[in-house]
C-alpha positions as CSV (number, residue, x, y, z in Angstrom):
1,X,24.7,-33.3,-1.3
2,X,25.0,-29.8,0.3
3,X,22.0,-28.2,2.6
4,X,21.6,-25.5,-0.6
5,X,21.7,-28.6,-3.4
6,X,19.1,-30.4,-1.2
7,X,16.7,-27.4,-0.7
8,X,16.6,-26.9,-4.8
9,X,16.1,-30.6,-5.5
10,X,13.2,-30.4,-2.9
11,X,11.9,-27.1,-4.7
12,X,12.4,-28.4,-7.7
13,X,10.3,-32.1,-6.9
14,X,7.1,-29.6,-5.9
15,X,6.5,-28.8,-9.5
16,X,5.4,-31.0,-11.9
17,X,7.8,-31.9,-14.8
18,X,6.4,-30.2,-17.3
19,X,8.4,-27.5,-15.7
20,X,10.9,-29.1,-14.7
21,X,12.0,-30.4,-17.9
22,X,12.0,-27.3,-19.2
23,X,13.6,-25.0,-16.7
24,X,16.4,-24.9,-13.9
25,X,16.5,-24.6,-10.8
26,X,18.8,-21.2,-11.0
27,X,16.1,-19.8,-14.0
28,X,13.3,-20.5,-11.8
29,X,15.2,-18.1,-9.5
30,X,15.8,-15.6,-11.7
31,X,12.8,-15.5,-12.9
32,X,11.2,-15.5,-9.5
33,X,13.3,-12.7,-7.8
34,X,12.7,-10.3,-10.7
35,X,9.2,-11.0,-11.0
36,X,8.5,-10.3,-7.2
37,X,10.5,-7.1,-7.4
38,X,8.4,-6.5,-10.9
39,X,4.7,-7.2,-9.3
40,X,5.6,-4.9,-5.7
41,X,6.3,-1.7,-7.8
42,X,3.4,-2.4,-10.2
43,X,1.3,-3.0,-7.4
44,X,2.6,-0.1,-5.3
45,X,2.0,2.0,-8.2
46,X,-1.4,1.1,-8.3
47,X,-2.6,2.0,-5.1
48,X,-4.3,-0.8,-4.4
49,X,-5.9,-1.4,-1.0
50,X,-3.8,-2.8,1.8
51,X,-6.7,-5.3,2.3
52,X,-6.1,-6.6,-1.3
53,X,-2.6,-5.7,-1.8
54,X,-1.0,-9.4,-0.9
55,X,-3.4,-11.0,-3.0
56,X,-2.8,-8.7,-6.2
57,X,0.8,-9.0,-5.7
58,X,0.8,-12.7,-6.0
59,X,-1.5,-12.8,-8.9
60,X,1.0,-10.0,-10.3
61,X,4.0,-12.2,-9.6
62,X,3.0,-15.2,-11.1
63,X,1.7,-13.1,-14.1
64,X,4.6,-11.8,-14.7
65,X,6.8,-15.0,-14.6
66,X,4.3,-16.2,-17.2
67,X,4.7,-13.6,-19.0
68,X,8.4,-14.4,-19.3
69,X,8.5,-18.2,-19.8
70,X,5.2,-18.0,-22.0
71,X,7.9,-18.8,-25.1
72,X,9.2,-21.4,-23.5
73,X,6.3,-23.4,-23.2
74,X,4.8,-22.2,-26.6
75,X,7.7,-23.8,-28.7
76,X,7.7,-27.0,-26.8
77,X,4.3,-27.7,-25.5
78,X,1.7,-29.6,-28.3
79,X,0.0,-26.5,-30.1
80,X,-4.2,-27.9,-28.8
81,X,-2.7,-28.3,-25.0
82,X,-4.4,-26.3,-22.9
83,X,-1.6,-25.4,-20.6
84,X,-1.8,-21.6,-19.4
85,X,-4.4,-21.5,-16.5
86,X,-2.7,-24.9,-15.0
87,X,0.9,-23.8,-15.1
88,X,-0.2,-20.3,-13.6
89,X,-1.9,-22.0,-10.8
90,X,0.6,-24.4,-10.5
91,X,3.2,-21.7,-9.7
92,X,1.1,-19.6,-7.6
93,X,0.6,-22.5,-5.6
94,X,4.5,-23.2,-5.6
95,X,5.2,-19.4,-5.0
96,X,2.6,-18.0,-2.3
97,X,4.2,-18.8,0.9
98,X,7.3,-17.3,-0.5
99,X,5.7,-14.1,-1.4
100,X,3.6,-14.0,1.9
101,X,7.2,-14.2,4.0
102,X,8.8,-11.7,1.5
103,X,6.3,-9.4,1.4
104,X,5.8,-9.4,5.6
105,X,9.3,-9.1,5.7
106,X,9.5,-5.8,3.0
107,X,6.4,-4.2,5.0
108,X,7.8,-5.0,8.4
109,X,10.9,-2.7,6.9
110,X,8.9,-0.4,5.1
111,X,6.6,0.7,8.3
112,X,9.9,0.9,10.2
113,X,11.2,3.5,7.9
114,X,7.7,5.0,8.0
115,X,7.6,5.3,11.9
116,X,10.6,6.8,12.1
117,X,10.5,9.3,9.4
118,X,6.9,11.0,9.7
119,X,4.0,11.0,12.0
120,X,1.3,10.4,9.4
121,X,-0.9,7.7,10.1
122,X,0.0,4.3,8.3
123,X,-4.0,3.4,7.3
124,X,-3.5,6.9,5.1
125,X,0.4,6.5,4.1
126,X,-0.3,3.5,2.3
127,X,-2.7,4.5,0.5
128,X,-2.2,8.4,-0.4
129,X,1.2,9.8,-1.9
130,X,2.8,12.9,0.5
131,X,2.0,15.3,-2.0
132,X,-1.6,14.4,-2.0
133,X,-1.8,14.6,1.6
134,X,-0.2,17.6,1.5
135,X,-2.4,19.2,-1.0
136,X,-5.5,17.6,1.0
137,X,-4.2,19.1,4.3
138,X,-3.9,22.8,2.5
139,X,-6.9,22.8,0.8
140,X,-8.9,22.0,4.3
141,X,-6.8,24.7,6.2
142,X,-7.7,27.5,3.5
143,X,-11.6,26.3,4.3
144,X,-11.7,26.1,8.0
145,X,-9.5,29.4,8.0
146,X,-11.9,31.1,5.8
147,X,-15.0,29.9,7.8
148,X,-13.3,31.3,10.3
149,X,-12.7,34.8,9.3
150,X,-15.7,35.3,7.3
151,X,-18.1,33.3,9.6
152,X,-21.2,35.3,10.8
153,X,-21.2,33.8,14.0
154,X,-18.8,35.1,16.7
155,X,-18.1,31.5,18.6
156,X,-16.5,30.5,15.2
157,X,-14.8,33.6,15.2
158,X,-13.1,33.0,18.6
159,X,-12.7,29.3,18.5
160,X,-9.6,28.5,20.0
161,X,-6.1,26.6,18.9
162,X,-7.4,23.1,19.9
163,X,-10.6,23.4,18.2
164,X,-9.2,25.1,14.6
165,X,-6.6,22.1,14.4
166,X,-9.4,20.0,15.0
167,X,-11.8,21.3,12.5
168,X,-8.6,21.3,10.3
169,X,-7.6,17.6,10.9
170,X,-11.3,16.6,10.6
171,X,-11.9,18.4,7.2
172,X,-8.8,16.5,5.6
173,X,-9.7,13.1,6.4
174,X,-12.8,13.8,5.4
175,X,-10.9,15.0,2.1
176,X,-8.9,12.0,2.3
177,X,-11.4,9.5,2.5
178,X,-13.9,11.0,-0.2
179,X,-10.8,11.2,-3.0
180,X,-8.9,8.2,-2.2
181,X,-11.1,5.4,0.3
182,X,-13.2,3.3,-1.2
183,X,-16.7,3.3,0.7
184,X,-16.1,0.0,3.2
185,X,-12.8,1.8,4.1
186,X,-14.1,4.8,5.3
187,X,-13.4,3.7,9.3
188,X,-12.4,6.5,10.7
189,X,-14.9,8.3,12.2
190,X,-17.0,4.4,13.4
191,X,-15.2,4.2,16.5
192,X,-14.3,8.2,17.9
193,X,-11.5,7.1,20.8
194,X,-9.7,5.2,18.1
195,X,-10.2,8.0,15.5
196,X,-9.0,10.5,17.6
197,X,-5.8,8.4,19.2
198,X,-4.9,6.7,15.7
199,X,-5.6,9.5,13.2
200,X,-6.9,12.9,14.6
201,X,-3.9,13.1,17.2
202,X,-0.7,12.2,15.1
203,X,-2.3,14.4,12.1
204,X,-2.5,17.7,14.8
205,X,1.1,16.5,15.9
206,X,2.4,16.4,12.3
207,X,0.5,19.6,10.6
208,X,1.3,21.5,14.3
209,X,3.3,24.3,13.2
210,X,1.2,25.0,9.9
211,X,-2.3,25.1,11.8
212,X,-0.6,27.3,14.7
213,X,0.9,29.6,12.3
214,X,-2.1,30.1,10.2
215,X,-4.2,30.4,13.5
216,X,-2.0,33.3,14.8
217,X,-2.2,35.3,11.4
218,X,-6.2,36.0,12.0
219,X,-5.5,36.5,15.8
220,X,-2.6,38.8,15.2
């Protein structure tokens, strides 16, 4: 017996034979792999919170695979057995180190890509689309500016670059948190030398040439 034979027969001795007389190894598989791939978009879709995203997804996995082998267990189980809840757990049992490693190993990729691509903070990228951050960031640069231009009071008048991207930055997180952050995940402002390093900084860095540009209009 191969390594690969030797790793299903294990796999396959972990669940109890209620499945295993009634599935395969290579349908378990199947079933598996397209679930997981199912679950991550339907859970990415969602928006749900990082700090409940790896628990939804393996309750979404498992539901899923249920969903798809629920006939097979209807037409040959005894119709007054009980036998939903304890398959369900029984496979989320079997399944949740699996997901864990898969899933670190699709974020790990995932955050690479996002690193490299754009400067917005991670904490907001995963839980805001682009366009909303975009919309978020114009809708507080419009305010500020306005305050700005209109204000009564001449220091806001003359404030300079540094503090306008500020107020900017500020105002859309702000916007962020109160549309899309549930209350306990409204961090940002808690600790102000990680706010500003983590989330005020890359957000000036990223919205630069915008802020600048819209800055020089009213000095011009």
């Amino acid at each position: 017996m191969n390594l690969q034979e030797t790793i299903r027969r294990v796999l396959r001795e972990e669940l109890s034979p209620r499945i295993r007389r009634r599935l395969s190894y290579n349908e378990m598989e199947n079933e598996f792999l397209e679930s997981f791939e199912f679950a991550y978009g339907l859970t990415k879709k969602r928006k749900v919170l990082s700090t409940h995203f790896l628990d939804e997804l393996i309750y979404t996995t498992v539901t899923v695979m249920m969903d798809s082998l629920h006939w097979r267990f209807v037409s040959t189980l005894p119709e007054d057995e009980f036998w939903y809840d304890d398959i369900h757990q029984e496979l989320e049992n079997h399944y949740r180190d699996r997901i864990i490693q898969m899933y670190n190993e699709r974020r790990g990729i995932n955050e690479s890509i996002l690193r490299e691509e754009t400067q917005i903070p991670l904490p907001i990228i995963r839980r805001v689309t682009n366009s909303d951050i975009e919309e978020s960031f114009l809708i507080s640069l419009d305010r500020i500016d306005d305050e700005r231009r209109y204000s009564k009071m001449s220091v806001m008048k003359n404030i300079s670059l540094q503090t306008f991207a500020k107020m900017v930055i500020d105002d859309m997180v702000t916007e962020l948190e109160f549309g899309y952050f549930s209350d306990e995940n409204r961090i940002y402002f808690d600790n102000d030398e990680t706010y500003h390093d983590e989330i005020r900084v890359p957000l000036m860095n990223y919205f630069a040439d915008k802020i600048k540009k819209r800055y020089s209009e009213f000095i011009d």
